[in-house]
N, C-alpha and C positions, 0 to 999 in steps of 0.2 A: 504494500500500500504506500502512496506518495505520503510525501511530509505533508503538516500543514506552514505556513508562515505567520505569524502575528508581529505586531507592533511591537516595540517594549512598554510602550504605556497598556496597549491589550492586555499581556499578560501579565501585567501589573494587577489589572484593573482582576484580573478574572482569580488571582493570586489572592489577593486581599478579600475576596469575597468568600472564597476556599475559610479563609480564616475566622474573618464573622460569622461565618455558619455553625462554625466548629464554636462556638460562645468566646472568641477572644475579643477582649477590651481593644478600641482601636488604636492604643499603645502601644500595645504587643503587635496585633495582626499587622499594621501599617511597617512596623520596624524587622520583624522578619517575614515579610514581602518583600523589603528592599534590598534585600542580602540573597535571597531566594530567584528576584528574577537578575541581579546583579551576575550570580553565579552563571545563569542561563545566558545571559547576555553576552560574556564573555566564554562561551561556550566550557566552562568547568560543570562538566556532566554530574560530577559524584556531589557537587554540593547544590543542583541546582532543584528543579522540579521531583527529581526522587529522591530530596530530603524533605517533601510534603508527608507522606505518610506517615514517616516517623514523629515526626511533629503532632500529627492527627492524634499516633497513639499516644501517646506520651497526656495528650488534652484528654485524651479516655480513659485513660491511667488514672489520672486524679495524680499525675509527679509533676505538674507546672499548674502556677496559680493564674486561671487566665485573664483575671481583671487585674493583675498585678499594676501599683505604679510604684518604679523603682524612684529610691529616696535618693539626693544628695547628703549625706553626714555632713556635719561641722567638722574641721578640721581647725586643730593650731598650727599643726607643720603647715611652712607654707608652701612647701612641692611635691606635697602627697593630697591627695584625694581618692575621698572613698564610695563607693555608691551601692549602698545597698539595694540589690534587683527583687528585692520581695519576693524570691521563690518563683519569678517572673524568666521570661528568659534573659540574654547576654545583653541582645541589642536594642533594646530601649535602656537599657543601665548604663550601657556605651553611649548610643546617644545622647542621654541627657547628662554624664559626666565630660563628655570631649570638649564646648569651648569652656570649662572653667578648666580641662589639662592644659589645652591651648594657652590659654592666659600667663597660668603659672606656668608653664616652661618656657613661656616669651622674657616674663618677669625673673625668673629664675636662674634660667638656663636648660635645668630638667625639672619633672615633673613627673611624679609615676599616680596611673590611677589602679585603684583596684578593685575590683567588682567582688563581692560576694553573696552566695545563695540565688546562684542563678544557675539557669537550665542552658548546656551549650551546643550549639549545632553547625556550626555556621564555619566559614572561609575566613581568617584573621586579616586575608590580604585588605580585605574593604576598612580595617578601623585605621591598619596602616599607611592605607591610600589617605584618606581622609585625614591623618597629623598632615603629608606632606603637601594636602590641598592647602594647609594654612602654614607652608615652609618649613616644618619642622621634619626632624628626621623620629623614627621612632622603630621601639620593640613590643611585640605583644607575645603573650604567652599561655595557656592556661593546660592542668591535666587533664584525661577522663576519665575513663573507668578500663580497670584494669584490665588487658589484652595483650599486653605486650610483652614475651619473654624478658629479662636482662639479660644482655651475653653471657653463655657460661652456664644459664638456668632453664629448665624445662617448662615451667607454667606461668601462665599470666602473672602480672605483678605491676606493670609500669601502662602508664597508657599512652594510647600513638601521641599524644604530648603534643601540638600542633606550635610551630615557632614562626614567625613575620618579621619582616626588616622592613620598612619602607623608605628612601632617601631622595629631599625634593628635586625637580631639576625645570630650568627654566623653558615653557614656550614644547616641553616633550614630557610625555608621560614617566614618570618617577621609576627610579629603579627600585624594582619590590619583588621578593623572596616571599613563600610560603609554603613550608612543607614540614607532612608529619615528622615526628623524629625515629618512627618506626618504618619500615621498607617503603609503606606506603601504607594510604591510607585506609581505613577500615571500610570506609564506602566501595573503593574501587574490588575490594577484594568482593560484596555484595555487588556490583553490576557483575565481574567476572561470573559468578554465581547463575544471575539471571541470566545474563546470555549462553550458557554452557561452556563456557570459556577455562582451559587448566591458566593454572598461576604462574607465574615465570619460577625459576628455580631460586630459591634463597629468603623467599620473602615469609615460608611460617611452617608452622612446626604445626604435628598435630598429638590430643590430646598425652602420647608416647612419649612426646619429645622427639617423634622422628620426623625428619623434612616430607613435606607433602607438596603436590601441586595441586590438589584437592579441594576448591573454594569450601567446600562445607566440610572438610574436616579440617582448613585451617580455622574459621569462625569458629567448631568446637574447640580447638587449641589453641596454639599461641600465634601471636605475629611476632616477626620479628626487627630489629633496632637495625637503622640505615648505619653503614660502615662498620659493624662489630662495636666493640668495644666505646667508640666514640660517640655513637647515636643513644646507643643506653647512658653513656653520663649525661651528655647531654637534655635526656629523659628525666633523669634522676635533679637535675637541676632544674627543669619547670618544674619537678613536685614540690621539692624546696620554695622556690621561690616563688610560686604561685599557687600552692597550694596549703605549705607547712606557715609558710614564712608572714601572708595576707590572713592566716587563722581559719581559710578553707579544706575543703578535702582533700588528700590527696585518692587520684584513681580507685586505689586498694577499696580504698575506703568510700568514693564514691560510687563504687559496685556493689558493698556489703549492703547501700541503703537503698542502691535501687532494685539490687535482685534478680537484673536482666540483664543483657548487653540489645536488647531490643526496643529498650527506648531511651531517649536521651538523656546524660549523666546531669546531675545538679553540682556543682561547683564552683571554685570563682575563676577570675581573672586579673592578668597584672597586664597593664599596658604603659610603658616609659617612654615621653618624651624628650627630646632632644632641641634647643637651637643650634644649630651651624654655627649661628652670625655671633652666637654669646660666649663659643665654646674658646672659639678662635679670633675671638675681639684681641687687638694688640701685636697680632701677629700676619707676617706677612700673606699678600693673598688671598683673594673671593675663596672660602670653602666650596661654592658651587662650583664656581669655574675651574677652580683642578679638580673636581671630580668628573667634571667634562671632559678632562683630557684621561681622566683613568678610563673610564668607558671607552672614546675612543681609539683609544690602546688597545684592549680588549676587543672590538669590533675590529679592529684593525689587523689582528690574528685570524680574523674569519668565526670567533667565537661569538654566541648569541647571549645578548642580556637577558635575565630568566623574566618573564612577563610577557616578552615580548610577544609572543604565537598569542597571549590573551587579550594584548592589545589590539592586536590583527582582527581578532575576531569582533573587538567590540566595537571599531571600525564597522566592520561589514554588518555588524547588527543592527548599529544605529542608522546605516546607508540601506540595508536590505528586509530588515527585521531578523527575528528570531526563529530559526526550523525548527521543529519539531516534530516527532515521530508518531503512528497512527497511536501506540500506545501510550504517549506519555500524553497526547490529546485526552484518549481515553481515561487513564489516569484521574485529568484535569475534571474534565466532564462530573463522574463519578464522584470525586470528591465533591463537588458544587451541590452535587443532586443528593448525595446520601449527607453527605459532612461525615457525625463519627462512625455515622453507620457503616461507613466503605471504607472502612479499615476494622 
């Protein structure tokens, strides 16, 4: 069956409707809509329209609060900020703590926010995009629920730990990084699933501890940490610091409360601000502009900035609209017509 094509405001519009059916506050439903067709837009499959159902259950669950409005806290420090997300999801929490990180990391220099008791589902690259819409560079980080062998270990324990860089650049889309800290991502190894698709080799262990290519006996088992040894510390330090360190969960611990890996974990998040212009005040040199010349250094080897294929596509999204496939129409449909029913 041919695709369909939609607008991005269409599936915008038919995203959020998905939501208010399902009973979310338009808080919630409006702010993961935007991340949702965001995804779709720049064609990132694993977080786009097939992270609607999870979401669905999770509102059937009774694990996300759907009228939630996440709080700003009072803070003394002046380059911390905290945003309690009411058991709500990640991004309205984000939303309504980014321009006061803004602020304080203009004022500051940095500025770290951090989210907690919130439900996480989503792409980091978009909170990261959004520091370097207002110049700033930044890092975001959060756990989930446990999946991820440690190097060296045979059972879940760490979660795919999802890590963002984002760094501005003038007049061209920012240089931005996002990826799990695990082989890859837990979604991708679910579309693998759905399409009947084996694993590539290295990416997960099954409930034995033996390597599998087996999408559904890696989901029984473990995945596993990108580079050996490096990917797991790196693991081990989003738990720390965004999870032990902000007074949230860590993974382990955000699995013993949900009891599934079939709907979305509750936890927090840390996201750090950066300015360029405050770091390197006094010293020679636009920060921007030599990093214009690293990039084209890089480019200049024949090598590609990471984003960039997602740029491409959000190009041709906004020039041609958004494809999609007879099922994920249907999908759409389904969800519109039943809400929790159709899941």
């Amino acid at each position: 069956m041919s695709n369909t094509v939609l607008t991005i405001d269409a599936l915008h519009e038919r995203v959020d409707a998905i939501f208010r059916k399902a009973g979310l506050n338009p808080i919630q439903a409006s702010a993961i809509t935007r991340v949702i067709v965001a995804a779709e837009r720049d064609a990132c499959k694993s977080h786009g329209v097939y992270r609607i159902e999870g979401a669905l259950r999770t509102i059937k669950a009774g694990k996300v609060e759907p009228n939630a409005v996440p709080e700003l806290l009072p803070q003394d420090a002046p380059a911390l900020v905290k945003v309690d997300a009411k058991h709500g999801f990640a991004n309205p929490a984000f939303e309504l703590g980014l321009p006061v990180l803004v602020e304080r990391a203009r004022s500051c220099g940095i500025a770290a926010l951090a989210i907690n008791d919130a439900v996480h589902f989503s792409a980091l690259w978009v909170e990261v995009e959004a520091l370097t819409q207002a110049g700033l560079a930044g890092l975001a980080m959060c756990p989930s629920y446990a999946t991820v062998a440690p190097t060296g270990g045979n059972r879940p324990l760490l979660g795919t730990n999802p890590f963002a860089f984002g760094w501005p650049r003038e007049e061209q889309p920012p240089y931005v990084f996002d990826f799990a800290t695990s082989v890859a991502a837990r979604g991708e190894i679910e579309l693998h699933r759905r399409a009947g698709k084996k694993l590539p080799e290295g990416w997960a262990i099954d409930v034995d501890g033996r390597p599998t290519t087996d999408p559904e006996a890696a989901l029984a088992g473990a995945m596993l940490s990108f580079g050996g040894h490096k990917g797991s510390a790196i693991g081990t330090m989003i738990e720390l610091l965004a999870g032990i360190m902000i007074g949230d969960l860590t993974s382990p611990e955000a699995l013993d409360l949900l009891g599934t890996t079939t709907l979305y974990p509750s936890h927090g998040e840390l996201i750090i601000a950066f300015s360029p212009q405050a770091f390197s005040a006094g010293r020679p040199g636009n920060p921007l502009g030599r990093a214009e010349a690293l990039f084209e250094a890089i480019v200049g080897q024949g090598a590609r900035l990471p984003s960039q294929r997602r740029f491409l596509a959000r190009a041709a999204s906004e020039r041609d609209g958004i494809s999609l496939s007879a099922q994920e129409i249907e999908q759409l449909d389904r969800c519109l017509e039943q809400g929790l029913d159709g899941v």
